[in-house]
C-alpha positions as CSV (number, residue, x, y, z in Angstrom):
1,X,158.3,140.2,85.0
2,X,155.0,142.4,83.9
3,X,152.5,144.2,85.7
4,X,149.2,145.3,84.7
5,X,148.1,148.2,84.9
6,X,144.3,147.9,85.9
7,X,142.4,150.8,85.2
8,X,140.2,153.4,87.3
9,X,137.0,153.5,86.3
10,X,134.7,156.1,88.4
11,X,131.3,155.3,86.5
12,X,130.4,153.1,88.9
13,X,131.2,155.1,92.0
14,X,129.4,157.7,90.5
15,X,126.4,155.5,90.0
16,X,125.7,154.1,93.3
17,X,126.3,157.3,94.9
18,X,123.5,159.1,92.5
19,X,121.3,156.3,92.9
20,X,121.8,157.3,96.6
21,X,120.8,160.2,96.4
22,X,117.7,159.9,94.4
23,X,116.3,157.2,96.5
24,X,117.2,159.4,99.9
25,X,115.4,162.0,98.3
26,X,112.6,159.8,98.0
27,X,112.4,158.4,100.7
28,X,112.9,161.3,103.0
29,X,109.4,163.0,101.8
30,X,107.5,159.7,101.9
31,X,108.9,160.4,105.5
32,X,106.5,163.3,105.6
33,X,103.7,162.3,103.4
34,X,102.8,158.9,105.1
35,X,102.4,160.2,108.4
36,X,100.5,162.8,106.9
37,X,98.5,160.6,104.9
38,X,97.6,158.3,107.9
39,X,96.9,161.4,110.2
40,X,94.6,163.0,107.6
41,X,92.5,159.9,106.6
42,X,92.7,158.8,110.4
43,X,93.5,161.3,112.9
44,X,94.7,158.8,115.2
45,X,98.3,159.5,116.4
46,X,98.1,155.8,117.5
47,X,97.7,154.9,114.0
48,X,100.7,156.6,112.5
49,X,102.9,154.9,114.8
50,X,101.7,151.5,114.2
51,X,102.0,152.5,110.3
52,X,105.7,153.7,111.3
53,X,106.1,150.2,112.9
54,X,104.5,148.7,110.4
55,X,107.8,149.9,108.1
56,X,110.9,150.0,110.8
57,X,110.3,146.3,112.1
58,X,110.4,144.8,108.0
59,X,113.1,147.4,107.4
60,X,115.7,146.4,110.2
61,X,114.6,142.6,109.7
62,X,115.3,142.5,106.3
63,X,118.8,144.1,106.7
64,X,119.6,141.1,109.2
65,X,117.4,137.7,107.4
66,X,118.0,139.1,104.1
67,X,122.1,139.5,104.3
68,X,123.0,136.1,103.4
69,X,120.5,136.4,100.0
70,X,122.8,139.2,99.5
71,X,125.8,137.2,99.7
72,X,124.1,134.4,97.4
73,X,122.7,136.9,95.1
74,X,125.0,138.9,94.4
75,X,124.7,143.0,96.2
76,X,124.0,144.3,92.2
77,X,121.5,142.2,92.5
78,X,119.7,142.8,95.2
79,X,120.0,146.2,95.1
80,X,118.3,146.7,91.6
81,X,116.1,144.2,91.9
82,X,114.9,145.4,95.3
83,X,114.8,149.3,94.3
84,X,112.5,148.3,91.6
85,X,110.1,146.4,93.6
86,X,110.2,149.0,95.9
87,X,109.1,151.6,93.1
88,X,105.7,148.6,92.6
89,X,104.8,148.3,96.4
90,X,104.7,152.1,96.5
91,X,102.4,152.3,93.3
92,X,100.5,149.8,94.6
93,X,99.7,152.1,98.0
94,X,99.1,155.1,96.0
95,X,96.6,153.5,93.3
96,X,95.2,150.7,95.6
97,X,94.6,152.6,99.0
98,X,91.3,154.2,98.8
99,X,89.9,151.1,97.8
100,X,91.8,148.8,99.9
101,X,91.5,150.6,103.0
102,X,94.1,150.4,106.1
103,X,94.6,147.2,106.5
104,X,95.9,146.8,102.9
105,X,98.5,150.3,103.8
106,X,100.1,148.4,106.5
107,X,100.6,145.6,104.7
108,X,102.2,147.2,102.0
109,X,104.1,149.6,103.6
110,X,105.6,146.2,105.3
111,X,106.3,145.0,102.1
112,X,107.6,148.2,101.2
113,X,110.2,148.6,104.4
114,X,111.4,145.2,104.2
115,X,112.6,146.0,100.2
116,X,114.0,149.1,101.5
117,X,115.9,147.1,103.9
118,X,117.4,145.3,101.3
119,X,118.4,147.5,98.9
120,X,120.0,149.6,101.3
121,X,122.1,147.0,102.8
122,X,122.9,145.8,99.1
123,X,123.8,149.0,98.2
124,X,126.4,149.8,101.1
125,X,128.0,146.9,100.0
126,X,128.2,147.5,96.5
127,X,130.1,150.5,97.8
128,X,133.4,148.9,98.7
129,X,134.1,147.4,95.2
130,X,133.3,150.4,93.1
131,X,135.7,152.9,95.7
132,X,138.5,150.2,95.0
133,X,137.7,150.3,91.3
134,X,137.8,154.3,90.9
135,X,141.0,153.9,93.2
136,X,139.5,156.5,95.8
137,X,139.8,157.2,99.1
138,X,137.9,155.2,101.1
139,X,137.0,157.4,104.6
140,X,136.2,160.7,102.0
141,X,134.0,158.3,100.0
142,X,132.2,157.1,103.2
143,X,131.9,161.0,104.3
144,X,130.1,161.7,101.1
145,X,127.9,158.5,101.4
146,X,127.1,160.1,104.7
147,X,126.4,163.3,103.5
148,X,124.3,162.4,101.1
149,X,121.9,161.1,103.6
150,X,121.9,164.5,105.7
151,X,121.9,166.6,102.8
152,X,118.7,165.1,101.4
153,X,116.9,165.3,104.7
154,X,117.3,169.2,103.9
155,X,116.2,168.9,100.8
156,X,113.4,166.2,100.8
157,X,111.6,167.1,103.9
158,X,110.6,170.7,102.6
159,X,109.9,169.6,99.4
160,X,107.7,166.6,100.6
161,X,105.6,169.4,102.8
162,X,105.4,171.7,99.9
163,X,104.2,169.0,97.4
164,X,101.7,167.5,99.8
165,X,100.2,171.4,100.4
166,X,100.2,171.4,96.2
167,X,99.1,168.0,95.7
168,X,98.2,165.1,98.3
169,X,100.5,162.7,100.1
170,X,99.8,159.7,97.6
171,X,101.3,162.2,95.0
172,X,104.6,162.4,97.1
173,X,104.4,158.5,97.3
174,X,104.3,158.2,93.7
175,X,107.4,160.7,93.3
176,X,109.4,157.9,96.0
177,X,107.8,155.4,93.7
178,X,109.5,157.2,90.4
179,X,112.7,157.9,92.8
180,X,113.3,153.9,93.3
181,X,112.6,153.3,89.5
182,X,115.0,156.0,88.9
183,X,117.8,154.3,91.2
184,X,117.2,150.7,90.0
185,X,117.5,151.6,86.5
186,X,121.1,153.9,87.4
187,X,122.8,150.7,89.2
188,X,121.6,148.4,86.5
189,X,122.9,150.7,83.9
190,X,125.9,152.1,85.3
191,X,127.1,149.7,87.8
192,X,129.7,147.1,86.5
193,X,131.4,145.1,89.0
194,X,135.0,144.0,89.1
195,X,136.1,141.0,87.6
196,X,137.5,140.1,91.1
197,X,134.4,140.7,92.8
198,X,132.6,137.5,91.0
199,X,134.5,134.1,91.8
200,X,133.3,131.1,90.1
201,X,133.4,128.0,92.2
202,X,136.7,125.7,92.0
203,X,136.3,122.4,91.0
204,X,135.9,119.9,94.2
205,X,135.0,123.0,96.6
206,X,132.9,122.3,99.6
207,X,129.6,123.4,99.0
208,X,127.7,126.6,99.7
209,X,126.6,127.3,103.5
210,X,123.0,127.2,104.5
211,X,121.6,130.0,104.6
212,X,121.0,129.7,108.9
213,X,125.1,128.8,108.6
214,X,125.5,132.1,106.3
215,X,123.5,134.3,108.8
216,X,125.3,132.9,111.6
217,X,128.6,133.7,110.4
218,X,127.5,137.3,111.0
219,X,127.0,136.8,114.4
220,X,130.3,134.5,114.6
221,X,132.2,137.8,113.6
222,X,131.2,140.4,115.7
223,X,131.5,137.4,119.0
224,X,135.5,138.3,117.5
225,X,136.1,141.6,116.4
226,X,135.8,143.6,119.5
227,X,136.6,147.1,118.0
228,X,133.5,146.5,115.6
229,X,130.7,144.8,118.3
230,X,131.7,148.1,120.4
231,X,131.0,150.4,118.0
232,X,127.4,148.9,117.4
233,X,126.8,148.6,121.1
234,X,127.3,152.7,121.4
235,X,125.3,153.0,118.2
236,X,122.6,151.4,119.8
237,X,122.4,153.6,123.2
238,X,123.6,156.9,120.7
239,X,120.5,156.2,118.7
240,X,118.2,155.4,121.9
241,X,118.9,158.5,123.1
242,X,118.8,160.6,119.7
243,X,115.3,159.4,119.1
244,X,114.3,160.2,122.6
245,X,115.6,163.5,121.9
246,X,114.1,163.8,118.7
247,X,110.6,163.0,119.5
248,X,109.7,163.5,123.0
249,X,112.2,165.8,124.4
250,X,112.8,168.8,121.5
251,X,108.7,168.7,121.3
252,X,107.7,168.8,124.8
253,X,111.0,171.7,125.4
254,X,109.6,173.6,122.4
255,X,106.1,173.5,123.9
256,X,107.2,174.3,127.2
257,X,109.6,176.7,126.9
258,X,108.9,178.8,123.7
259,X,105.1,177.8,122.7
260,X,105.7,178.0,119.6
261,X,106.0,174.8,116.8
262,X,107.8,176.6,114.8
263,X,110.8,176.9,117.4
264,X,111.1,173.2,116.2
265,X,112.0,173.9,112.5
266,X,114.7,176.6,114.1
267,X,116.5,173.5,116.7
268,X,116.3,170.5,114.2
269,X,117.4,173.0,111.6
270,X,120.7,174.2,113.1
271,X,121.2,170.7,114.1
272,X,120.9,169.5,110.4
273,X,122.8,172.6,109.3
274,X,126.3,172.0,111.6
275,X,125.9,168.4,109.9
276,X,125.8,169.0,106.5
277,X,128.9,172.0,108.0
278,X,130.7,169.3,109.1
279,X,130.4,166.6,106.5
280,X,131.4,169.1,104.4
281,X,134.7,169.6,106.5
282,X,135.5,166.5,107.1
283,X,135.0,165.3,103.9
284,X,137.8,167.6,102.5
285,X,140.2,166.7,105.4
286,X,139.1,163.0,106.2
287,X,142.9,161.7,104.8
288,X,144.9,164.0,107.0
289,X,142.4,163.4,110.3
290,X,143.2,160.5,113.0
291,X,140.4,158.6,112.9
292,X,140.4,157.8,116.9
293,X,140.6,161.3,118.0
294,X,138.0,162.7,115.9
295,X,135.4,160.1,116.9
296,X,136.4,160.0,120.6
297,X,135.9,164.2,120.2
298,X,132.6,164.2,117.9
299,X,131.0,161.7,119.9
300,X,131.8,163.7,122.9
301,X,130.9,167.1,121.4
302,X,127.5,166.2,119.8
303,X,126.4,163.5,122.5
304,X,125.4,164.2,125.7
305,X,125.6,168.2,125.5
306,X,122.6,167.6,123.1
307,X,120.5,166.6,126.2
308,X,121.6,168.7,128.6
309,X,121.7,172.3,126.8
310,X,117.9,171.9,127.3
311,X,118.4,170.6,130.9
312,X,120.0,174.0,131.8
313,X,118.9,176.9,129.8
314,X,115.8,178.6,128.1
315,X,117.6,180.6,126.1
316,X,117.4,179.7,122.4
317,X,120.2,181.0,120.8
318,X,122.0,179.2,123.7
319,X,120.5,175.9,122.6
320,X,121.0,176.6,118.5
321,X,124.9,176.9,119.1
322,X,125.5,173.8,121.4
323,X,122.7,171.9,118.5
324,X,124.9,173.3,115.6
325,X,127.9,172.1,117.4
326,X,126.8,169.0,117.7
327,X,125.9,168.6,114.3
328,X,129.4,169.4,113.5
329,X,130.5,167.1,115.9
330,X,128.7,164.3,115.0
331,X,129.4,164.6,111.1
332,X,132.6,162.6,111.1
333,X,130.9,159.7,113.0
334,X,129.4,157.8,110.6
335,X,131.9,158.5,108.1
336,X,134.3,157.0,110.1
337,X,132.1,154.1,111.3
338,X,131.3,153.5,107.8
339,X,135.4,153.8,106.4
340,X,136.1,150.9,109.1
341,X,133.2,148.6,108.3
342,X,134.6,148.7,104.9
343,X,137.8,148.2,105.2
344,X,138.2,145.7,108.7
345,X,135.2,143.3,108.0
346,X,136.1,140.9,104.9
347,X,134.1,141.2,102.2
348,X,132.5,137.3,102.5
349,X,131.3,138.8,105.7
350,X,130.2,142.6,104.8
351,X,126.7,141.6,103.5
352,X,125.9,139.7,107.0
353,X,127.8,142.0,109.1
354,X,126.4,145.3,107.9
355,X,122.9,143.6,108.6
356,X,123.3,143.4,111.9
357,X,124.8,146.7,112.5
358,X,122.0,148.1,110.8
359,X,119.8,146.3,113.1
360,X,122.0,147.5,116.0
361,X,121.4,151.2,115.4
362,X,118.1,151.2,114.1
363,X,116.7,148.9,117.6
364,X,117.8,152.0,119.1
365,X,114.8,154.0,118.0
366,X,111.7,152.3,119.1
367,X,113.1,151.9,122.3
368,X,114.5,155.4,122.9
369,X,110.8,156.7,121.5
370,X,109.5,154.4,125.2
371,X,112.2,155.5,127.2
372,X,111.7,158.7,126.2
373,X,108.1,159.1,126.6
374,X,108.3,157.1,129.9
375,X,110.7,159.2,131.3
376,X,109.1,162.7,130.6
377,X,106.0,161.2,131.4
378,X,107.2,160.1,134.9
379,X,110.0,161.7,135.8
380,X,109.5,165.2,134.1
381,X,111.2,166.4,131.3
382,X,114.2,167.7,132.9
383,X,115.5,164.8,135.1
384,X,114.6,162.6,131.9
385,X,117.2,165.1,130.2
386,X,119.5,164.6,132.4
387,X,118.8,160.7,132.7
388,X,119.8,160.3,129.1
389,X,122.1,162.7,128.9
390,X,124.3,160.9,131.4
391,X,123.7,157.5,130.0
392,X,125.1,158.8,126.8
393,X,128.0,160.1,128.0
394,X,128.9,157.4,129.8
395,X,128.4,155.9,126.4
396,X,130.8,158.0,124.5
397,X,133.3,158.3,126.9
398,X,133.7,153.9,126.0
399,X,136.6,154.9,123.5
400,X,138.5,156.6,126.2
401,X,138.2,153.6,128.9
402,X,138.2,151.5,126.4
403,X,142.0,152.9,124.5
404,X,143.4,150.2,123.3
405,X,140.8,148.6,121.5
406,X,139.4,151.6,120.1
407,X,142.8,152.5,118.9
408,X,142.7,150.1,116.5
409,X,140.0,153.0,114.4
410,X,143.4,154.0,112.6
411,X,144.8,150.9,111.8
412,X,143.5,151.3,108.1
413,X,146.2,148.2,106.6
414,X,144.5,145.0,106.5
415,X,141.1,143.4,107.6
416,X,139.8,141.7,110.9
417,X,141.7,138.4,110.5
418,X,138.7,136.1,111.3
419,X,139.7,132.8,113.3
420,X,138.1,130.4,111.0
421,X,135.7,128.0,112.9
422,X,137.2,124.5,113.9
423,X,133.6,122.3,113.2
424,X,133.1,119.5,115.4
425,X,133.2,115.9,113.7
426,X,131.2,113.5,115.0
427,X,131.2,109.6,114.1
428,X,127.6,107.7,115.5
429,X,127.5,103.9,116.0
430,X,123.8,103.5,116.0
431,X,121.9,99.9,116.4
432,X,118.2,99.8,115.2
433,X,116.0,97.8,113.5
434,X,118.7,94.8,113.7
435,X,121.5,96.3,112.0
436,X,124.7,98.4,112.8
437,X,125.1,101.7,111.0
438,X,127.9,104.2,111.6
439,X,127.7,107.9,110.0
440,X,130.5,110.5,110.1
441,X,129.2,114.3,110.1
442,X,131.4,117.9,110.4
443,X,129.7,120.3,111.8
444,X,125.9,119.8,110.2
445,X,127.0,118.0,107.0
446,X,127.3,114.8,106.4
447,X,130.4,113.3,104.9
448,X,129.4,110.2,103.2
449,X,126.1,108.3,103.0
450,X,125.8,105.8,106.6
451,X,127.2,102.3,106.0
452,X,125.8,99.2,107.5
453,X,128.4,96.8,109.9
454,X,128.6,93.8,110.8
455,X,128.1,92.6,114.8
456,X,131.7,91.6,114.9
457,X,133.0,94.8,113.3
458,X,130.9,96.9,115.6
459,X,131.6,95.2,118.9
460,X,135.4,95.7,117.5
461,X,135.0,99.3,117.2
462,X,133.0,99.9,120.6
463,X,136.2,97.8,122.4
464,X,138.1,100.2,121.4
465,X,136.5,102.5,123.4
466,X,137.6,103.0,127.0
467,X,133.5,102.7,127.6
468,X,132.7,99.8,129.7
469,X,129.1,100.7,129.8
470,X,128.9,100.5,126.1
471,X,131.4,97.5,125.4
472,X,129.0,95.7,128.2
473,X,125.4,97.0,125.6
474,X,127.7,96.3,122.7
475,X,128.3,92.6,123.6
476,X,124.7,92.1,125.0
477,X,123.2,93.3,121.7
478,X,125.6,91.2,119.3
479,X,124.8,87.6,122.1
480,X,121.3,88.4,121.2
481,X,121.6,88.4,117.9
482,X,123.8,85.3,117.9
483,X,121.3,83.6,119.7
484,X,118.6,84.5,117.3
485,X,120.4,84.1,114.2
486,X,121.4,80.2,116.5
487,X,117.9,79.5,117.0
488,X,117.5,80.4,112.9
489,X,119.7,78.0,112.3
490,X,118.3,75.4,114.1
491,X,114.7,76.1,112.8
492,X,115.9,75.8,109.5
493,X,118.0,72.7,109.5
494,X,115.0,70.9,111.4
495,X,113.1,72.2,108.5
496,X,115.6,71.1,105.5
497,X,116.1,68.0,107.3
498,X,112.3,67.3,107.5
499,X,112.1,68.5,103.7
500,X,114.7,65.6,102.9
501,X,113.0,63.0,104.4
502,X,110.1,63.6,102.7
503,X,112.0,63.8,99.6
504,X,113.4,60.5,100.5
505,X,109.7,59.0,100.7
506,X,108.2,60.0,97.9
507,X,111.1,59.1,95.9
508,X,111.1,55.4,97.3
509,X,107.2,55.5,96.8
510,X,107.5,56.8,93.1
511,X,110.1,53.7,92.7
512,X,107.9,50.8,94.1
513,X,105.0,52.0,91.5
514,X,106.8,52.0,88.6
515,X,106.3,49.2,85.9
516,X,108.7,46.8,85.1
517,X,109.9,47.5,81.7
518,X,112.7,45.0,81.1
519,X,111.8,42.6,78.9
520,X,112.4,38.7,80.4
């Protein structure tokens, strides 16, 4: 008996996470510029959040309709295909704006969040196969992947802001443009997937899903996997109340408290800085840490003290070392959110699945922007602190009351075993039109073209019901056409029999006028 050896090959890793990178960067000071842009051209703060709607609603859409396209498509795909489409939409805005006007931005930038969407759920899943092919660890790969995303929020927000104060914000737009190019052209140069990632189809397999079967399979999965629909359902109240925090309550606390804007580059910034601290941490110590306990403690740590730190105190240095905290905290989340996903949902299901978490945590944000704004507005902005503060711990304490399904974080061995789904078969005995059909279906497919009966073979087959209602419509509906096809009968032997006779006539006729030939 021989093994092969199959070997490590980190190109691709490396790859996807650079194309990362490059498109974060990207899209992190488009993050400044286009609000900038539409506050500049407009000054309407109405406007830049129907522009940042505009972009969310495409964005979390296409990460939920466009997973099964994944699947079909292939995630290398997608994700090159969709970066570079991206890099057009954006050149299209930058050259096409001043002539095209508002209307034409939203429309674009629409265009342009929806391709987002889609290359950033291809590109998590192209993830999976490349850390199995360098032979890495998967919950220090995921950290990184997370990292990435906090490290370029330091790094593209300032640069945005300084290139827009060189420049103009279409500028910055057509750096994101060059960004998605340049991470396009990376995958689809450096990305190679595994032989075992691509399965041809075996002879005599059932066909492909539809694509409203492929999208429900995602929602068929989570309605399973317990451990995984809880983690969504706190990312989604986590998220609520970070973007309330983010956008209504740091402002209005900076406002009131110091009166000063640029206290809010000092309390997003220690914030941002204990994250990129603790990615950095628990990238370097993600194999020896329990995966349960260091959620459970970062969700607990940079939750709910988040909110109420400005609740309780004025003091600013106070507030910068429970925000630092908190970042530290709440570095190993994702990671480990990220880690599980990858390794518990199977990969027929990843594409679909990460979708809809997607969609999970980024619903969160529209609606924590209205609850947050509704409750400073009405409540003031310390009970609305303390509101959401308490909602979100009640949140993150779920792993705790919830111990023995959460547990299962560090069960790292195999996947979710999906029950697969028992389709229902139905078999329809249908009259109309004067005939008997019957058609066999399983689920929505049909499995062979109808066939017609005959009355006798369809009033057999409904007796065999235990249906007396239906023997009793059977039986009436074959007498009826046993009368008909009688009275048929009838009408045409009364007309063959009148069709001899006169045959009969004009044969005798034709034999009384002929001559007599014989000679006498």
């Amino acid at each position: 008996m021989s093994s092969e050896v199959v070997p490590r090959r980190r190109g691709g890793l490396v790859g996807v996470l650079t194309a990362e990178a490059i498109s974060q960067v990207g899209t992190k000071m488009t993050f400044v510029a286009l609000p900038w842009l539409v506050l500049v051209e407009t000054g309407s703060p109405t406007m830049m959040g129907l522009v940042a709607a505009a972009e969310m609603v495409p964005y979390v859409a296409a990460g939920v309709l466009g997973a099964p396209w994944i699947d079909r498509l292939g995630a290398w795909r997608v994700t090159v295909d969709a970066d570079l489409l991206s890099a057009l939409a954006l050149m299209a805005i930058v050259l096409g704006y001043r002539d095209l006007g508002f209307g034409a931005l939203l429309v674009l930038v629409a265009v342009a969040g929806g391709l987002r969407g889609l290359s950033d759920r291809a590109r998590a899943v192209l993830l999976r196969p490349m850390i199995e092919q360098a032979g890495v660890d998967t919950a220090r790969v995921t950290g990184f992947y997370d990292g990435i995303g906090r490290l370029t929020t330091l790094i593209g927000a300032p640069v945005g802001g300084l290139l827009i104060a060189l420049t103009d914000p279409l500028t910055v737009m057509g750096v994101d443009a060059a960004t998605f190019a340049a991470s396009g052209l990376i995958v689809a140069a450096l990305v190679r997937m595994p032989p075992t990632v691509v399965v041809a189809p075996e002879a005599g397999a059932a066909p492909k899903e539809s694509y409203l079967d492929s999208l429900r399979g995602g929602f068929v999965y989570l309605k399973h996997d317990r451990l995984i629909l809880g983690v969504l359902m706190m990312l989604f109240v986590s998220n609520l109340a970070t973007q309330a925090h983010q956008v209504v309550f740091v402002p209005l606390w900076v406002s009131q408290r110091l009166g000063t804007p640029a206290g809010l580059g000092v309390v997003f910034g220690s914030f941002a800085l204990g994250a990129v601290v603790g990615n950095i941490a628990f990238t370097a110590m993600a194999k020896n840490l329990p995966r349960y306990l260091t959620l459970t403690a970062g969700y607990l740590v940079g939750g709910a003290p988040r909110m109420l730190v400005l609740a309780f105190t004025d003091e600013l240095p106070i507030v910068v070392t429970v925000l630092f905290l908190s970042g530290v905290g709440l570095a190993a989340v994702n990671p480990i959110i990220g880690a599980v996903l990858y390794q518990r949902v199977p990969v027929a299901y990843q594409a679909r699945v990460f979708g809809l978490a997607a969609a999970f945590a980024y619903a969160g944000l529209p609606v924590g922007s209205l609850v947050g704004g509704w409750l400073a507005q009405g409540a003031g902005l310390t009970t609305g602190l303390l509101v959401c503060g308490l909602i979100l711990l009640a949140a993150t304490l779920s792993p705790v009351f919830g111990y023995r399904t959460w547990k299962q974080l560090d069960d790292t061995t195999m996947a979710f075993d999906v029950p697969e789904p028992v389709l229902p078969l139905t078999v329809t005995l249908a009259y109309a039109g004067g005939t008997w059909r019957i058609a066999a279906t399983r689920g929505r497919a049909a499995l062979a073209p109808p066939r017609e009966l005959d009355g006798a073979t369809a009033l057999h087959t409904v007796g065999a019901l235990d249906l007396p209602e239906a023997i009793v419509a059977a039986e009436h509906i074959v007498s009826g056409e046993r009368e008909k096809v009688r009275v048929e009968a009838e009408r045409l032997r009364a007309q063959l029999a009148d069709a001899e006779s006169r045959l009969s006539r004009l044969e005798q006729r034709t034999v009384q006028h002929l001559p007599d030939l014989t000679a006498g």
